[in-house]
C-alpha positions as CSV (number, residue, x, y, z in Angstrom):
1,X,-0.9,-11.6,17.2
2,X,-1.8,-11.7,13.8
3,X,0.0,-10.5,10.6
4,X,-2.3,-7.9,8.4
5,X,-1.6,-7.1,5.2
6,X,-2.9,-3.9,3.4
7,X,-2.8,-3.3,-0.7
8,X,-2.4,-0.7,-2.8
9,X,-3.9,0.9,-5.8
10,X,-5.4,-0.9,-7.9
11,X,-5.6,-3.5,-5.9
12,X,-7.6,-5.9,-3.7
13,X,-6.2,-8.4,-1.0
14,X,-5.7,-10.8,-4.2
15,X,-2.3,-9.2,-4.6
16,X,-0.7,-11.0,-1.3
17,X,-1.5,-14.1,-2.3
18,X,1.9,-15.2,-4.4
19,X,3.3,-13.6,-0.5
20,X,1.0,-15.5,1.5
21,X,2.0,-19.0,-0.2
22,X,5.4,-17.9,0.8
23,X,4.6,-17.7,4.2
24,X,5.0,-20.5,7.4
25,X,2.8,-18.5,9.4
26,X,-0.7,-19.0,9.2
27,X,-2.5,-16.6,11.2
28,X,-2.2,-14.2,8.1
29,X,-5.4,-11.6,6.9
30,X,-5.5,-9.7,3.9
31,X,-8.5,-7.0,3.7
32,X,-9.8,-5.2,1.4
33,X,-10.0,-1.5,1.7
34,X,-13.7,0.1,1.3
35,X,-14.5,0.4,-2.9
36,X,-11.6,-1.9,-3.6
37,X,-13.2,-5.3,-3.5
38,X,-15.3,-4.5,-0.2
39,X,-18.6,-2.4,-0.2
40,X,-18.4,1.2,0.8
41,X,-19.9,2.1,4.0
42,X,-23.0,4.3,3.9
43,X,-21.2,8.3,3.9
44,X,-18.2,7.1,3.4
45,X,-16.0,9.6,1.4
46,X,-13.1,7.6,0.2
47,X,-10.4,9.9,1.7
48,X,-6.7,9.1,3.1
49,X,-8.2,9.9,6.2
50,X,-11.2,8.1,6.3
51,X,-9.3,5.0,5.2
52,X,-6.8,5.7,8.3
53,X,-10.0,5.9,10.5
54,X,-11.5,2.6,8.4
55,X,-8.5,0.8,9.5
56,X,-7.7,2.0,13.0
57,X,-11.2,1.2,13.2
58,X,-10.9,-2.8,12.2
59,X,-7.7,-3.1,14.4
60,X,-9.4,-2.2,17.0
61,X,-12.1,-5.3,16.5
62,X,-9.0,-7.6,16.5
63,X,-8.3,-7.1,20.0
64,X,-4.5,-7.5,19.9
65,X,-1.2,-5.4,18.9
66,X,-0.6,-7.1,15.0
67,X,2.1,-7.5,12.9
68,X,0.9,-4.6,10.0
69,X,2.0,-4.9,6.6
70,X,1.6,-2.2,3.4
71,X,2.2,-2.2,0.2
72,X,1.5,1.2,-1.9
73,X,-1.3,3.3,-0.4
74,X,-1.4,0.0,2.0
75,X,2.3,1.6,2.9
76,X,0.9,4.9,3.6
77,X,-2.1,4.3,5.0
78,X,-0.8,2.3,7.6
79,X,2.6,3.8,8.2
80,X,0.0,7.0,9.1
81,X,-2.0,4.3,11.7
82,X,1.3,3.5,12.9
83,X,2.1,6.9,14.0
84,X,-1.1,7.5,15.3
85,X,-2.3,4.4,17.3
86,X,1.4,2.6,18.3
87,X,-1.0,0.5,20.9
88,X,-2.4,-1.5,17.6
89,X,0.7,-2.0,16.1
90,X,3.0,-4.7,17.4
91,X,5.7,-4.3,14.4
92,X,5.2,-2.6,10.6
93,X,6.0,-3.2,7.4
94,X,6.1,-1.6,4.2
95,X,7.4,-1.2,0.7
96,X,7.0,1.5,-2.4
97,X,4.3,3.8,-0.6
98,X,6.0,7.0,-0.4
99,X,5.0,9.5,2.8
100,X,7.8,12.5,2.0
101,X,7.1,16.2,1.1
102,X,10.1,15.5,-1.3
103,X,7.4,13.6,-3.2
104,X,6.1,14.6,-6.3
105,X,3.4,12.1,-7.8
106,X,3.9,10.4,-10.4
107,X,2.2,11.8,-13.8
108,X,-1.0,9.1,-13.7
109,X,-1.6,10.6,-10.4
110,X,-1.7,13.9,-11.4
111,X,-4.5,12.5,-13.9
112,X,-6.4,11.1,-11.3
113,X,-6.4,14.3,-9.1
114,X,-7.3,17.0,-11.9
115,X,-11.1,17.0,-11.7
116,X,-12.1,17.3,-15.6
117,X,-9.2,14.6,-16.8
118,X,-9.4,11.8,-14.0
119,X,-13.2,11.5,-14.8
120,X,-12.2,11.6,-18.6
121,X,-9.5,8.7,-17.6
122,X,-11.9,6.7,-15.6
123,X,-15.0,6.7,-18.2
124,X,-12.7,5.8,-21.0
125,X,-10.8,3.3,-18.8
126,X,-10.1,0.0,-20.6
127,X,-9.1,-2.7,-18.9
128,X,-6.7,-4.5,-20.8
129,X,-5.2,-1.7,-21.6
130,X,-4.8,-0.7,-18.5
131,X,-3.3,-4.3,-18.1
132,X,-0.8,-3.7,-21.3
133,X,0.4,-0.5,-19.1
134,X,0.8,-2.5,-15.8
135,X,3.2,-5.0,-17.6
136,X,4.8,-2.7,-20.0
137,X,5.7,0.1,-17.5
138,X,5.8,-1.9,-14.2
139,X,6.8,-5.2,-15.2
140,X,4.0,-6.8,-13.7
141,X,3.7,-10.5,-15.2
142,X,0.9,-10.7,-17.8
143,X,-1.5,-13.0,-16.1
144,X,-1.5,-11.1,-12.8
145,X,-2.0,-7.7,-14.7
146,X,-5.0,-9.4,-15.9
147,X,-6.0,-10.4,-12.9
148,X,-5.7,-7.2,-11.3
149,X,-7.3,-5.6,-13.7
150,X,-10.6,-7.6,-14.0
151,X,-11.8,-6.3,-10.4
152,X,-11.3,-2.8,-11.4
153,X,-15.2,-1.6,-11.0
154,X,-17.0,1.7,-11.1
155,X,-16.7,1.5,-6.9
156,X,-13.2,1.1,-7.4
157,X,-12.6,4.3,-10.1
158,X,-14.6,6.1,-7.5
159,X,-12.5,5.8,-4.6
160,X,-9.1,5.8,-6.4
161,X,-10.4,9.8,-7.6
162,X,-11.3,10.1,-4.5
163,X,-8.5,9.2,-2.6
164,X,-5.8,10.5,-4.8
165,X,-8.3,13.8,-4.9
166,X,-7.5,14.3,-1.2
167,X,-3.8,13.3,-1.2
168,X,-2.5,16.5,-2.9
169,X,0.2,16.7,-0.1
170,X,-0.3,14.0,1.7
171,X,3.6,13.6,2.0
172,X,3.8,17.5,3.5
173,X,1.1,16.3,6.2
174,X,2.1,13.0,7.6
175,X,5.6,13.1,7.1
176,X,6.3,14.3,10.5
177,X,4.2,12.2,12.4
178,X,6.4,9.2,11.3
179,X,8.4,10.2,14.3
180,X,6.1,8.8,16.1
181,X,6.2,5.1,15.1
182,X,7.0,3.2,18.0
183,X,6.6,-0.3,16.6
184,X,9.8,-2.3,14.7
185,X,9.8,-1.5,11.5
186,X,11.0,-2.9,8.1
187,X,11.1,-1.2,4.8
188,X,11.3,-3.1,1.6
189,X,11.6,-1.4,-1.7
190,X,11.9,-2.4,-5.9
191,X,14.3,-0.8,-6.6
192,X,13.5,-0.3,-10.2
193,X,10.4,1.4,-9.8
194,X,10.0,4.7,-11.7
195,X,7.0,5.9,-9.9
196,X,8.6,6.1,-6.3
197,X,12.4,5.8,-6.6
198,X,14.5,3.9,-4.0
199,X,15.5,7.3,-2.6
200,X,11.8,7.3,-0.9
201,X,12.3,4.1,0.3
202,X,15.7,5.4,2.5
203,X,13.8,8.2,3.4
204,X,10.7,6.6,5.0
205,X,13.5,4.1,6.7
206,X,15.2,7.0,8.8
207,X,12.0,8.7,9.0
208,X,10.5,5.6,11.0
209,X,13.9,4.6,12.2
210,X,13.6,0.7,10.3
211,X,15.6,-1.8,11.3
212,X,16.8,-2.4,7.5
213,X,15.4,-0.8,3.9
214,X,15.2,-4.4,1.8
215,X,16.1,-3.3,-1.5
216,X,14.1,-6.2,-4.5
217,X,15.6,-6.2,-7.6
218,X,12.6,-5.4,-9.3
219,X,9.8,-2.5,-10.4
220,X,6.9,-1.1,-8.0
221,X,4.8,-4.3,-7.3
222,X,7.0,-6.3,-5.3
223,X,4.8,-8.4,-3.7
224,X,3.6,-9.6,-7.0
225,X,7.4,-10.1,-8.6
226,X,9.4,-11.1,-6.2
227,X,6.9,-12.4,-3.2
228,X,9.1,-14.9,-1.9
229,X,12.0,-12.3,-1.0
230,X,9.4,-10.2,0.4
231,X,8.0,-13.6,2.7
232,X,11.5,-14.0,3.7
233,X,11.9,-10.4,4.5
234,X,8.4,-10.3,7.0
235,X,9.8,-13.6,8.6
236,X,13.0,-12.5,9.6
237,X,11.7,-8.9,10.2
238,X,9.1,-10.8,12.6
239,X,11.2,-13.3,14.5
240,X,13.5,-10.5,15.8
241,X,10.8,-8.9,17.4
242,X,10.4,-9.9,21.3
């Protein structure tokens, strides 16, 4: 039964990897989602419901109930395949991805999803910058704002409009369905982040019924700040599970 882990925005699979040198397991995948590091398929529309298909999709392939693991939209996204396909999901996982119709996004998402000024944001987009803001608002460490940033493409602006484009109320729609997570579930949560406060972190842990809301003393990218309490966190959360 493998362990998958799923990232957020702007991310690739690059931003498990301080997590994945923290783990003792070793049958461990991070993917890429379609347009963030990985090609987009032919008709593919980039929406949180054509990711959900995307990934229920790949889990399928694997053949086997896995240990699923999200970060940001990786936290949504699979949360939602959670509550939809419990059969592919032998336990979950996930940490500052808010799915609540208390949720109000965060202003830089409200960029993204106007039509005239998340174009504007995209075209003028530079990437250190960009890197400056990761590290100045988030507390992201310098190099691994840099890193991050440097596989921010044109197929990657695409799909972030694009998804955030169809997420208006994403929080309104799926919330409910979280009832329906059957797997073990863990929830861990900076608890300094000022884009999804901890309060949506408890929220998606009664909402899913987790077995404990892990809260990091740090900002929004855990898995990047503190990965080694978040390994320790997936072990234990894993080891419990018959």
């Amino acid at each position: 039964m493998p362990a998958i882990l799923i990232h957020g925005v702007p991310d690739t699979h690059r931003v498990w990897d301080g997590v994945r040198q923290h783990l003792t397991r070793t049958d461990v995948e991070a993917w890429d989602l379609p347009g963030f590091g990985a090609p987009v398929p032919s008709g593919f529309g980039s929406t949180k419901e054509e990711y959900v298909t995307w990934l229920i999709e790949r889990l399928e392939e694997v053949g086997e109930p896995v240990d699923l693991v999200g970060h940001d939209w990786g936290c949504i996204l699979t949360a939602r395949v959670a509550s939809l396909r419990p059969d592919l999901v032998r336990s979950w996982a996930g940490g500052n991805g808010p799915v609540s119709a208390h949720y109000e996004w965060h202003p830089l998402a409200k960029i993204w999803q106007d039509l005239v000024e998340g174009d504007r944001y995209m075209n003028e987009l530079e990437p250190m910058s960009l890197a400056q803001d990761l590290v100045a608002g988030f507390d992201v460490p310098t190099d691994l704002a840099e890193e991050m940033v440097s596989h921010v493409d044109a197929p990657m602006k695409d799909s972030i409009l694009k998804l955030y484009r169809s997420a208006l109320t994403v929080g309104a729609e799926w919330e409910s369905a979280l009832a329906d997570v059957a797997a073990p579930a863990l929830v861990f949560w900076g608890v300094l982040d000022p884009a999804v406060p901890i309060e949506f972190g408890e929220r998606l842990g009664q909402a899913i019924h987790a077995s404990r809301v892990v809260r990091l003393d740090c900002n929004h990218w855990t898995v990047l700040q503190t990965p080694d309490e978040v390994a320790v966190a997936l072990e234990k959360h894993w080891s419990q599970i018959n």
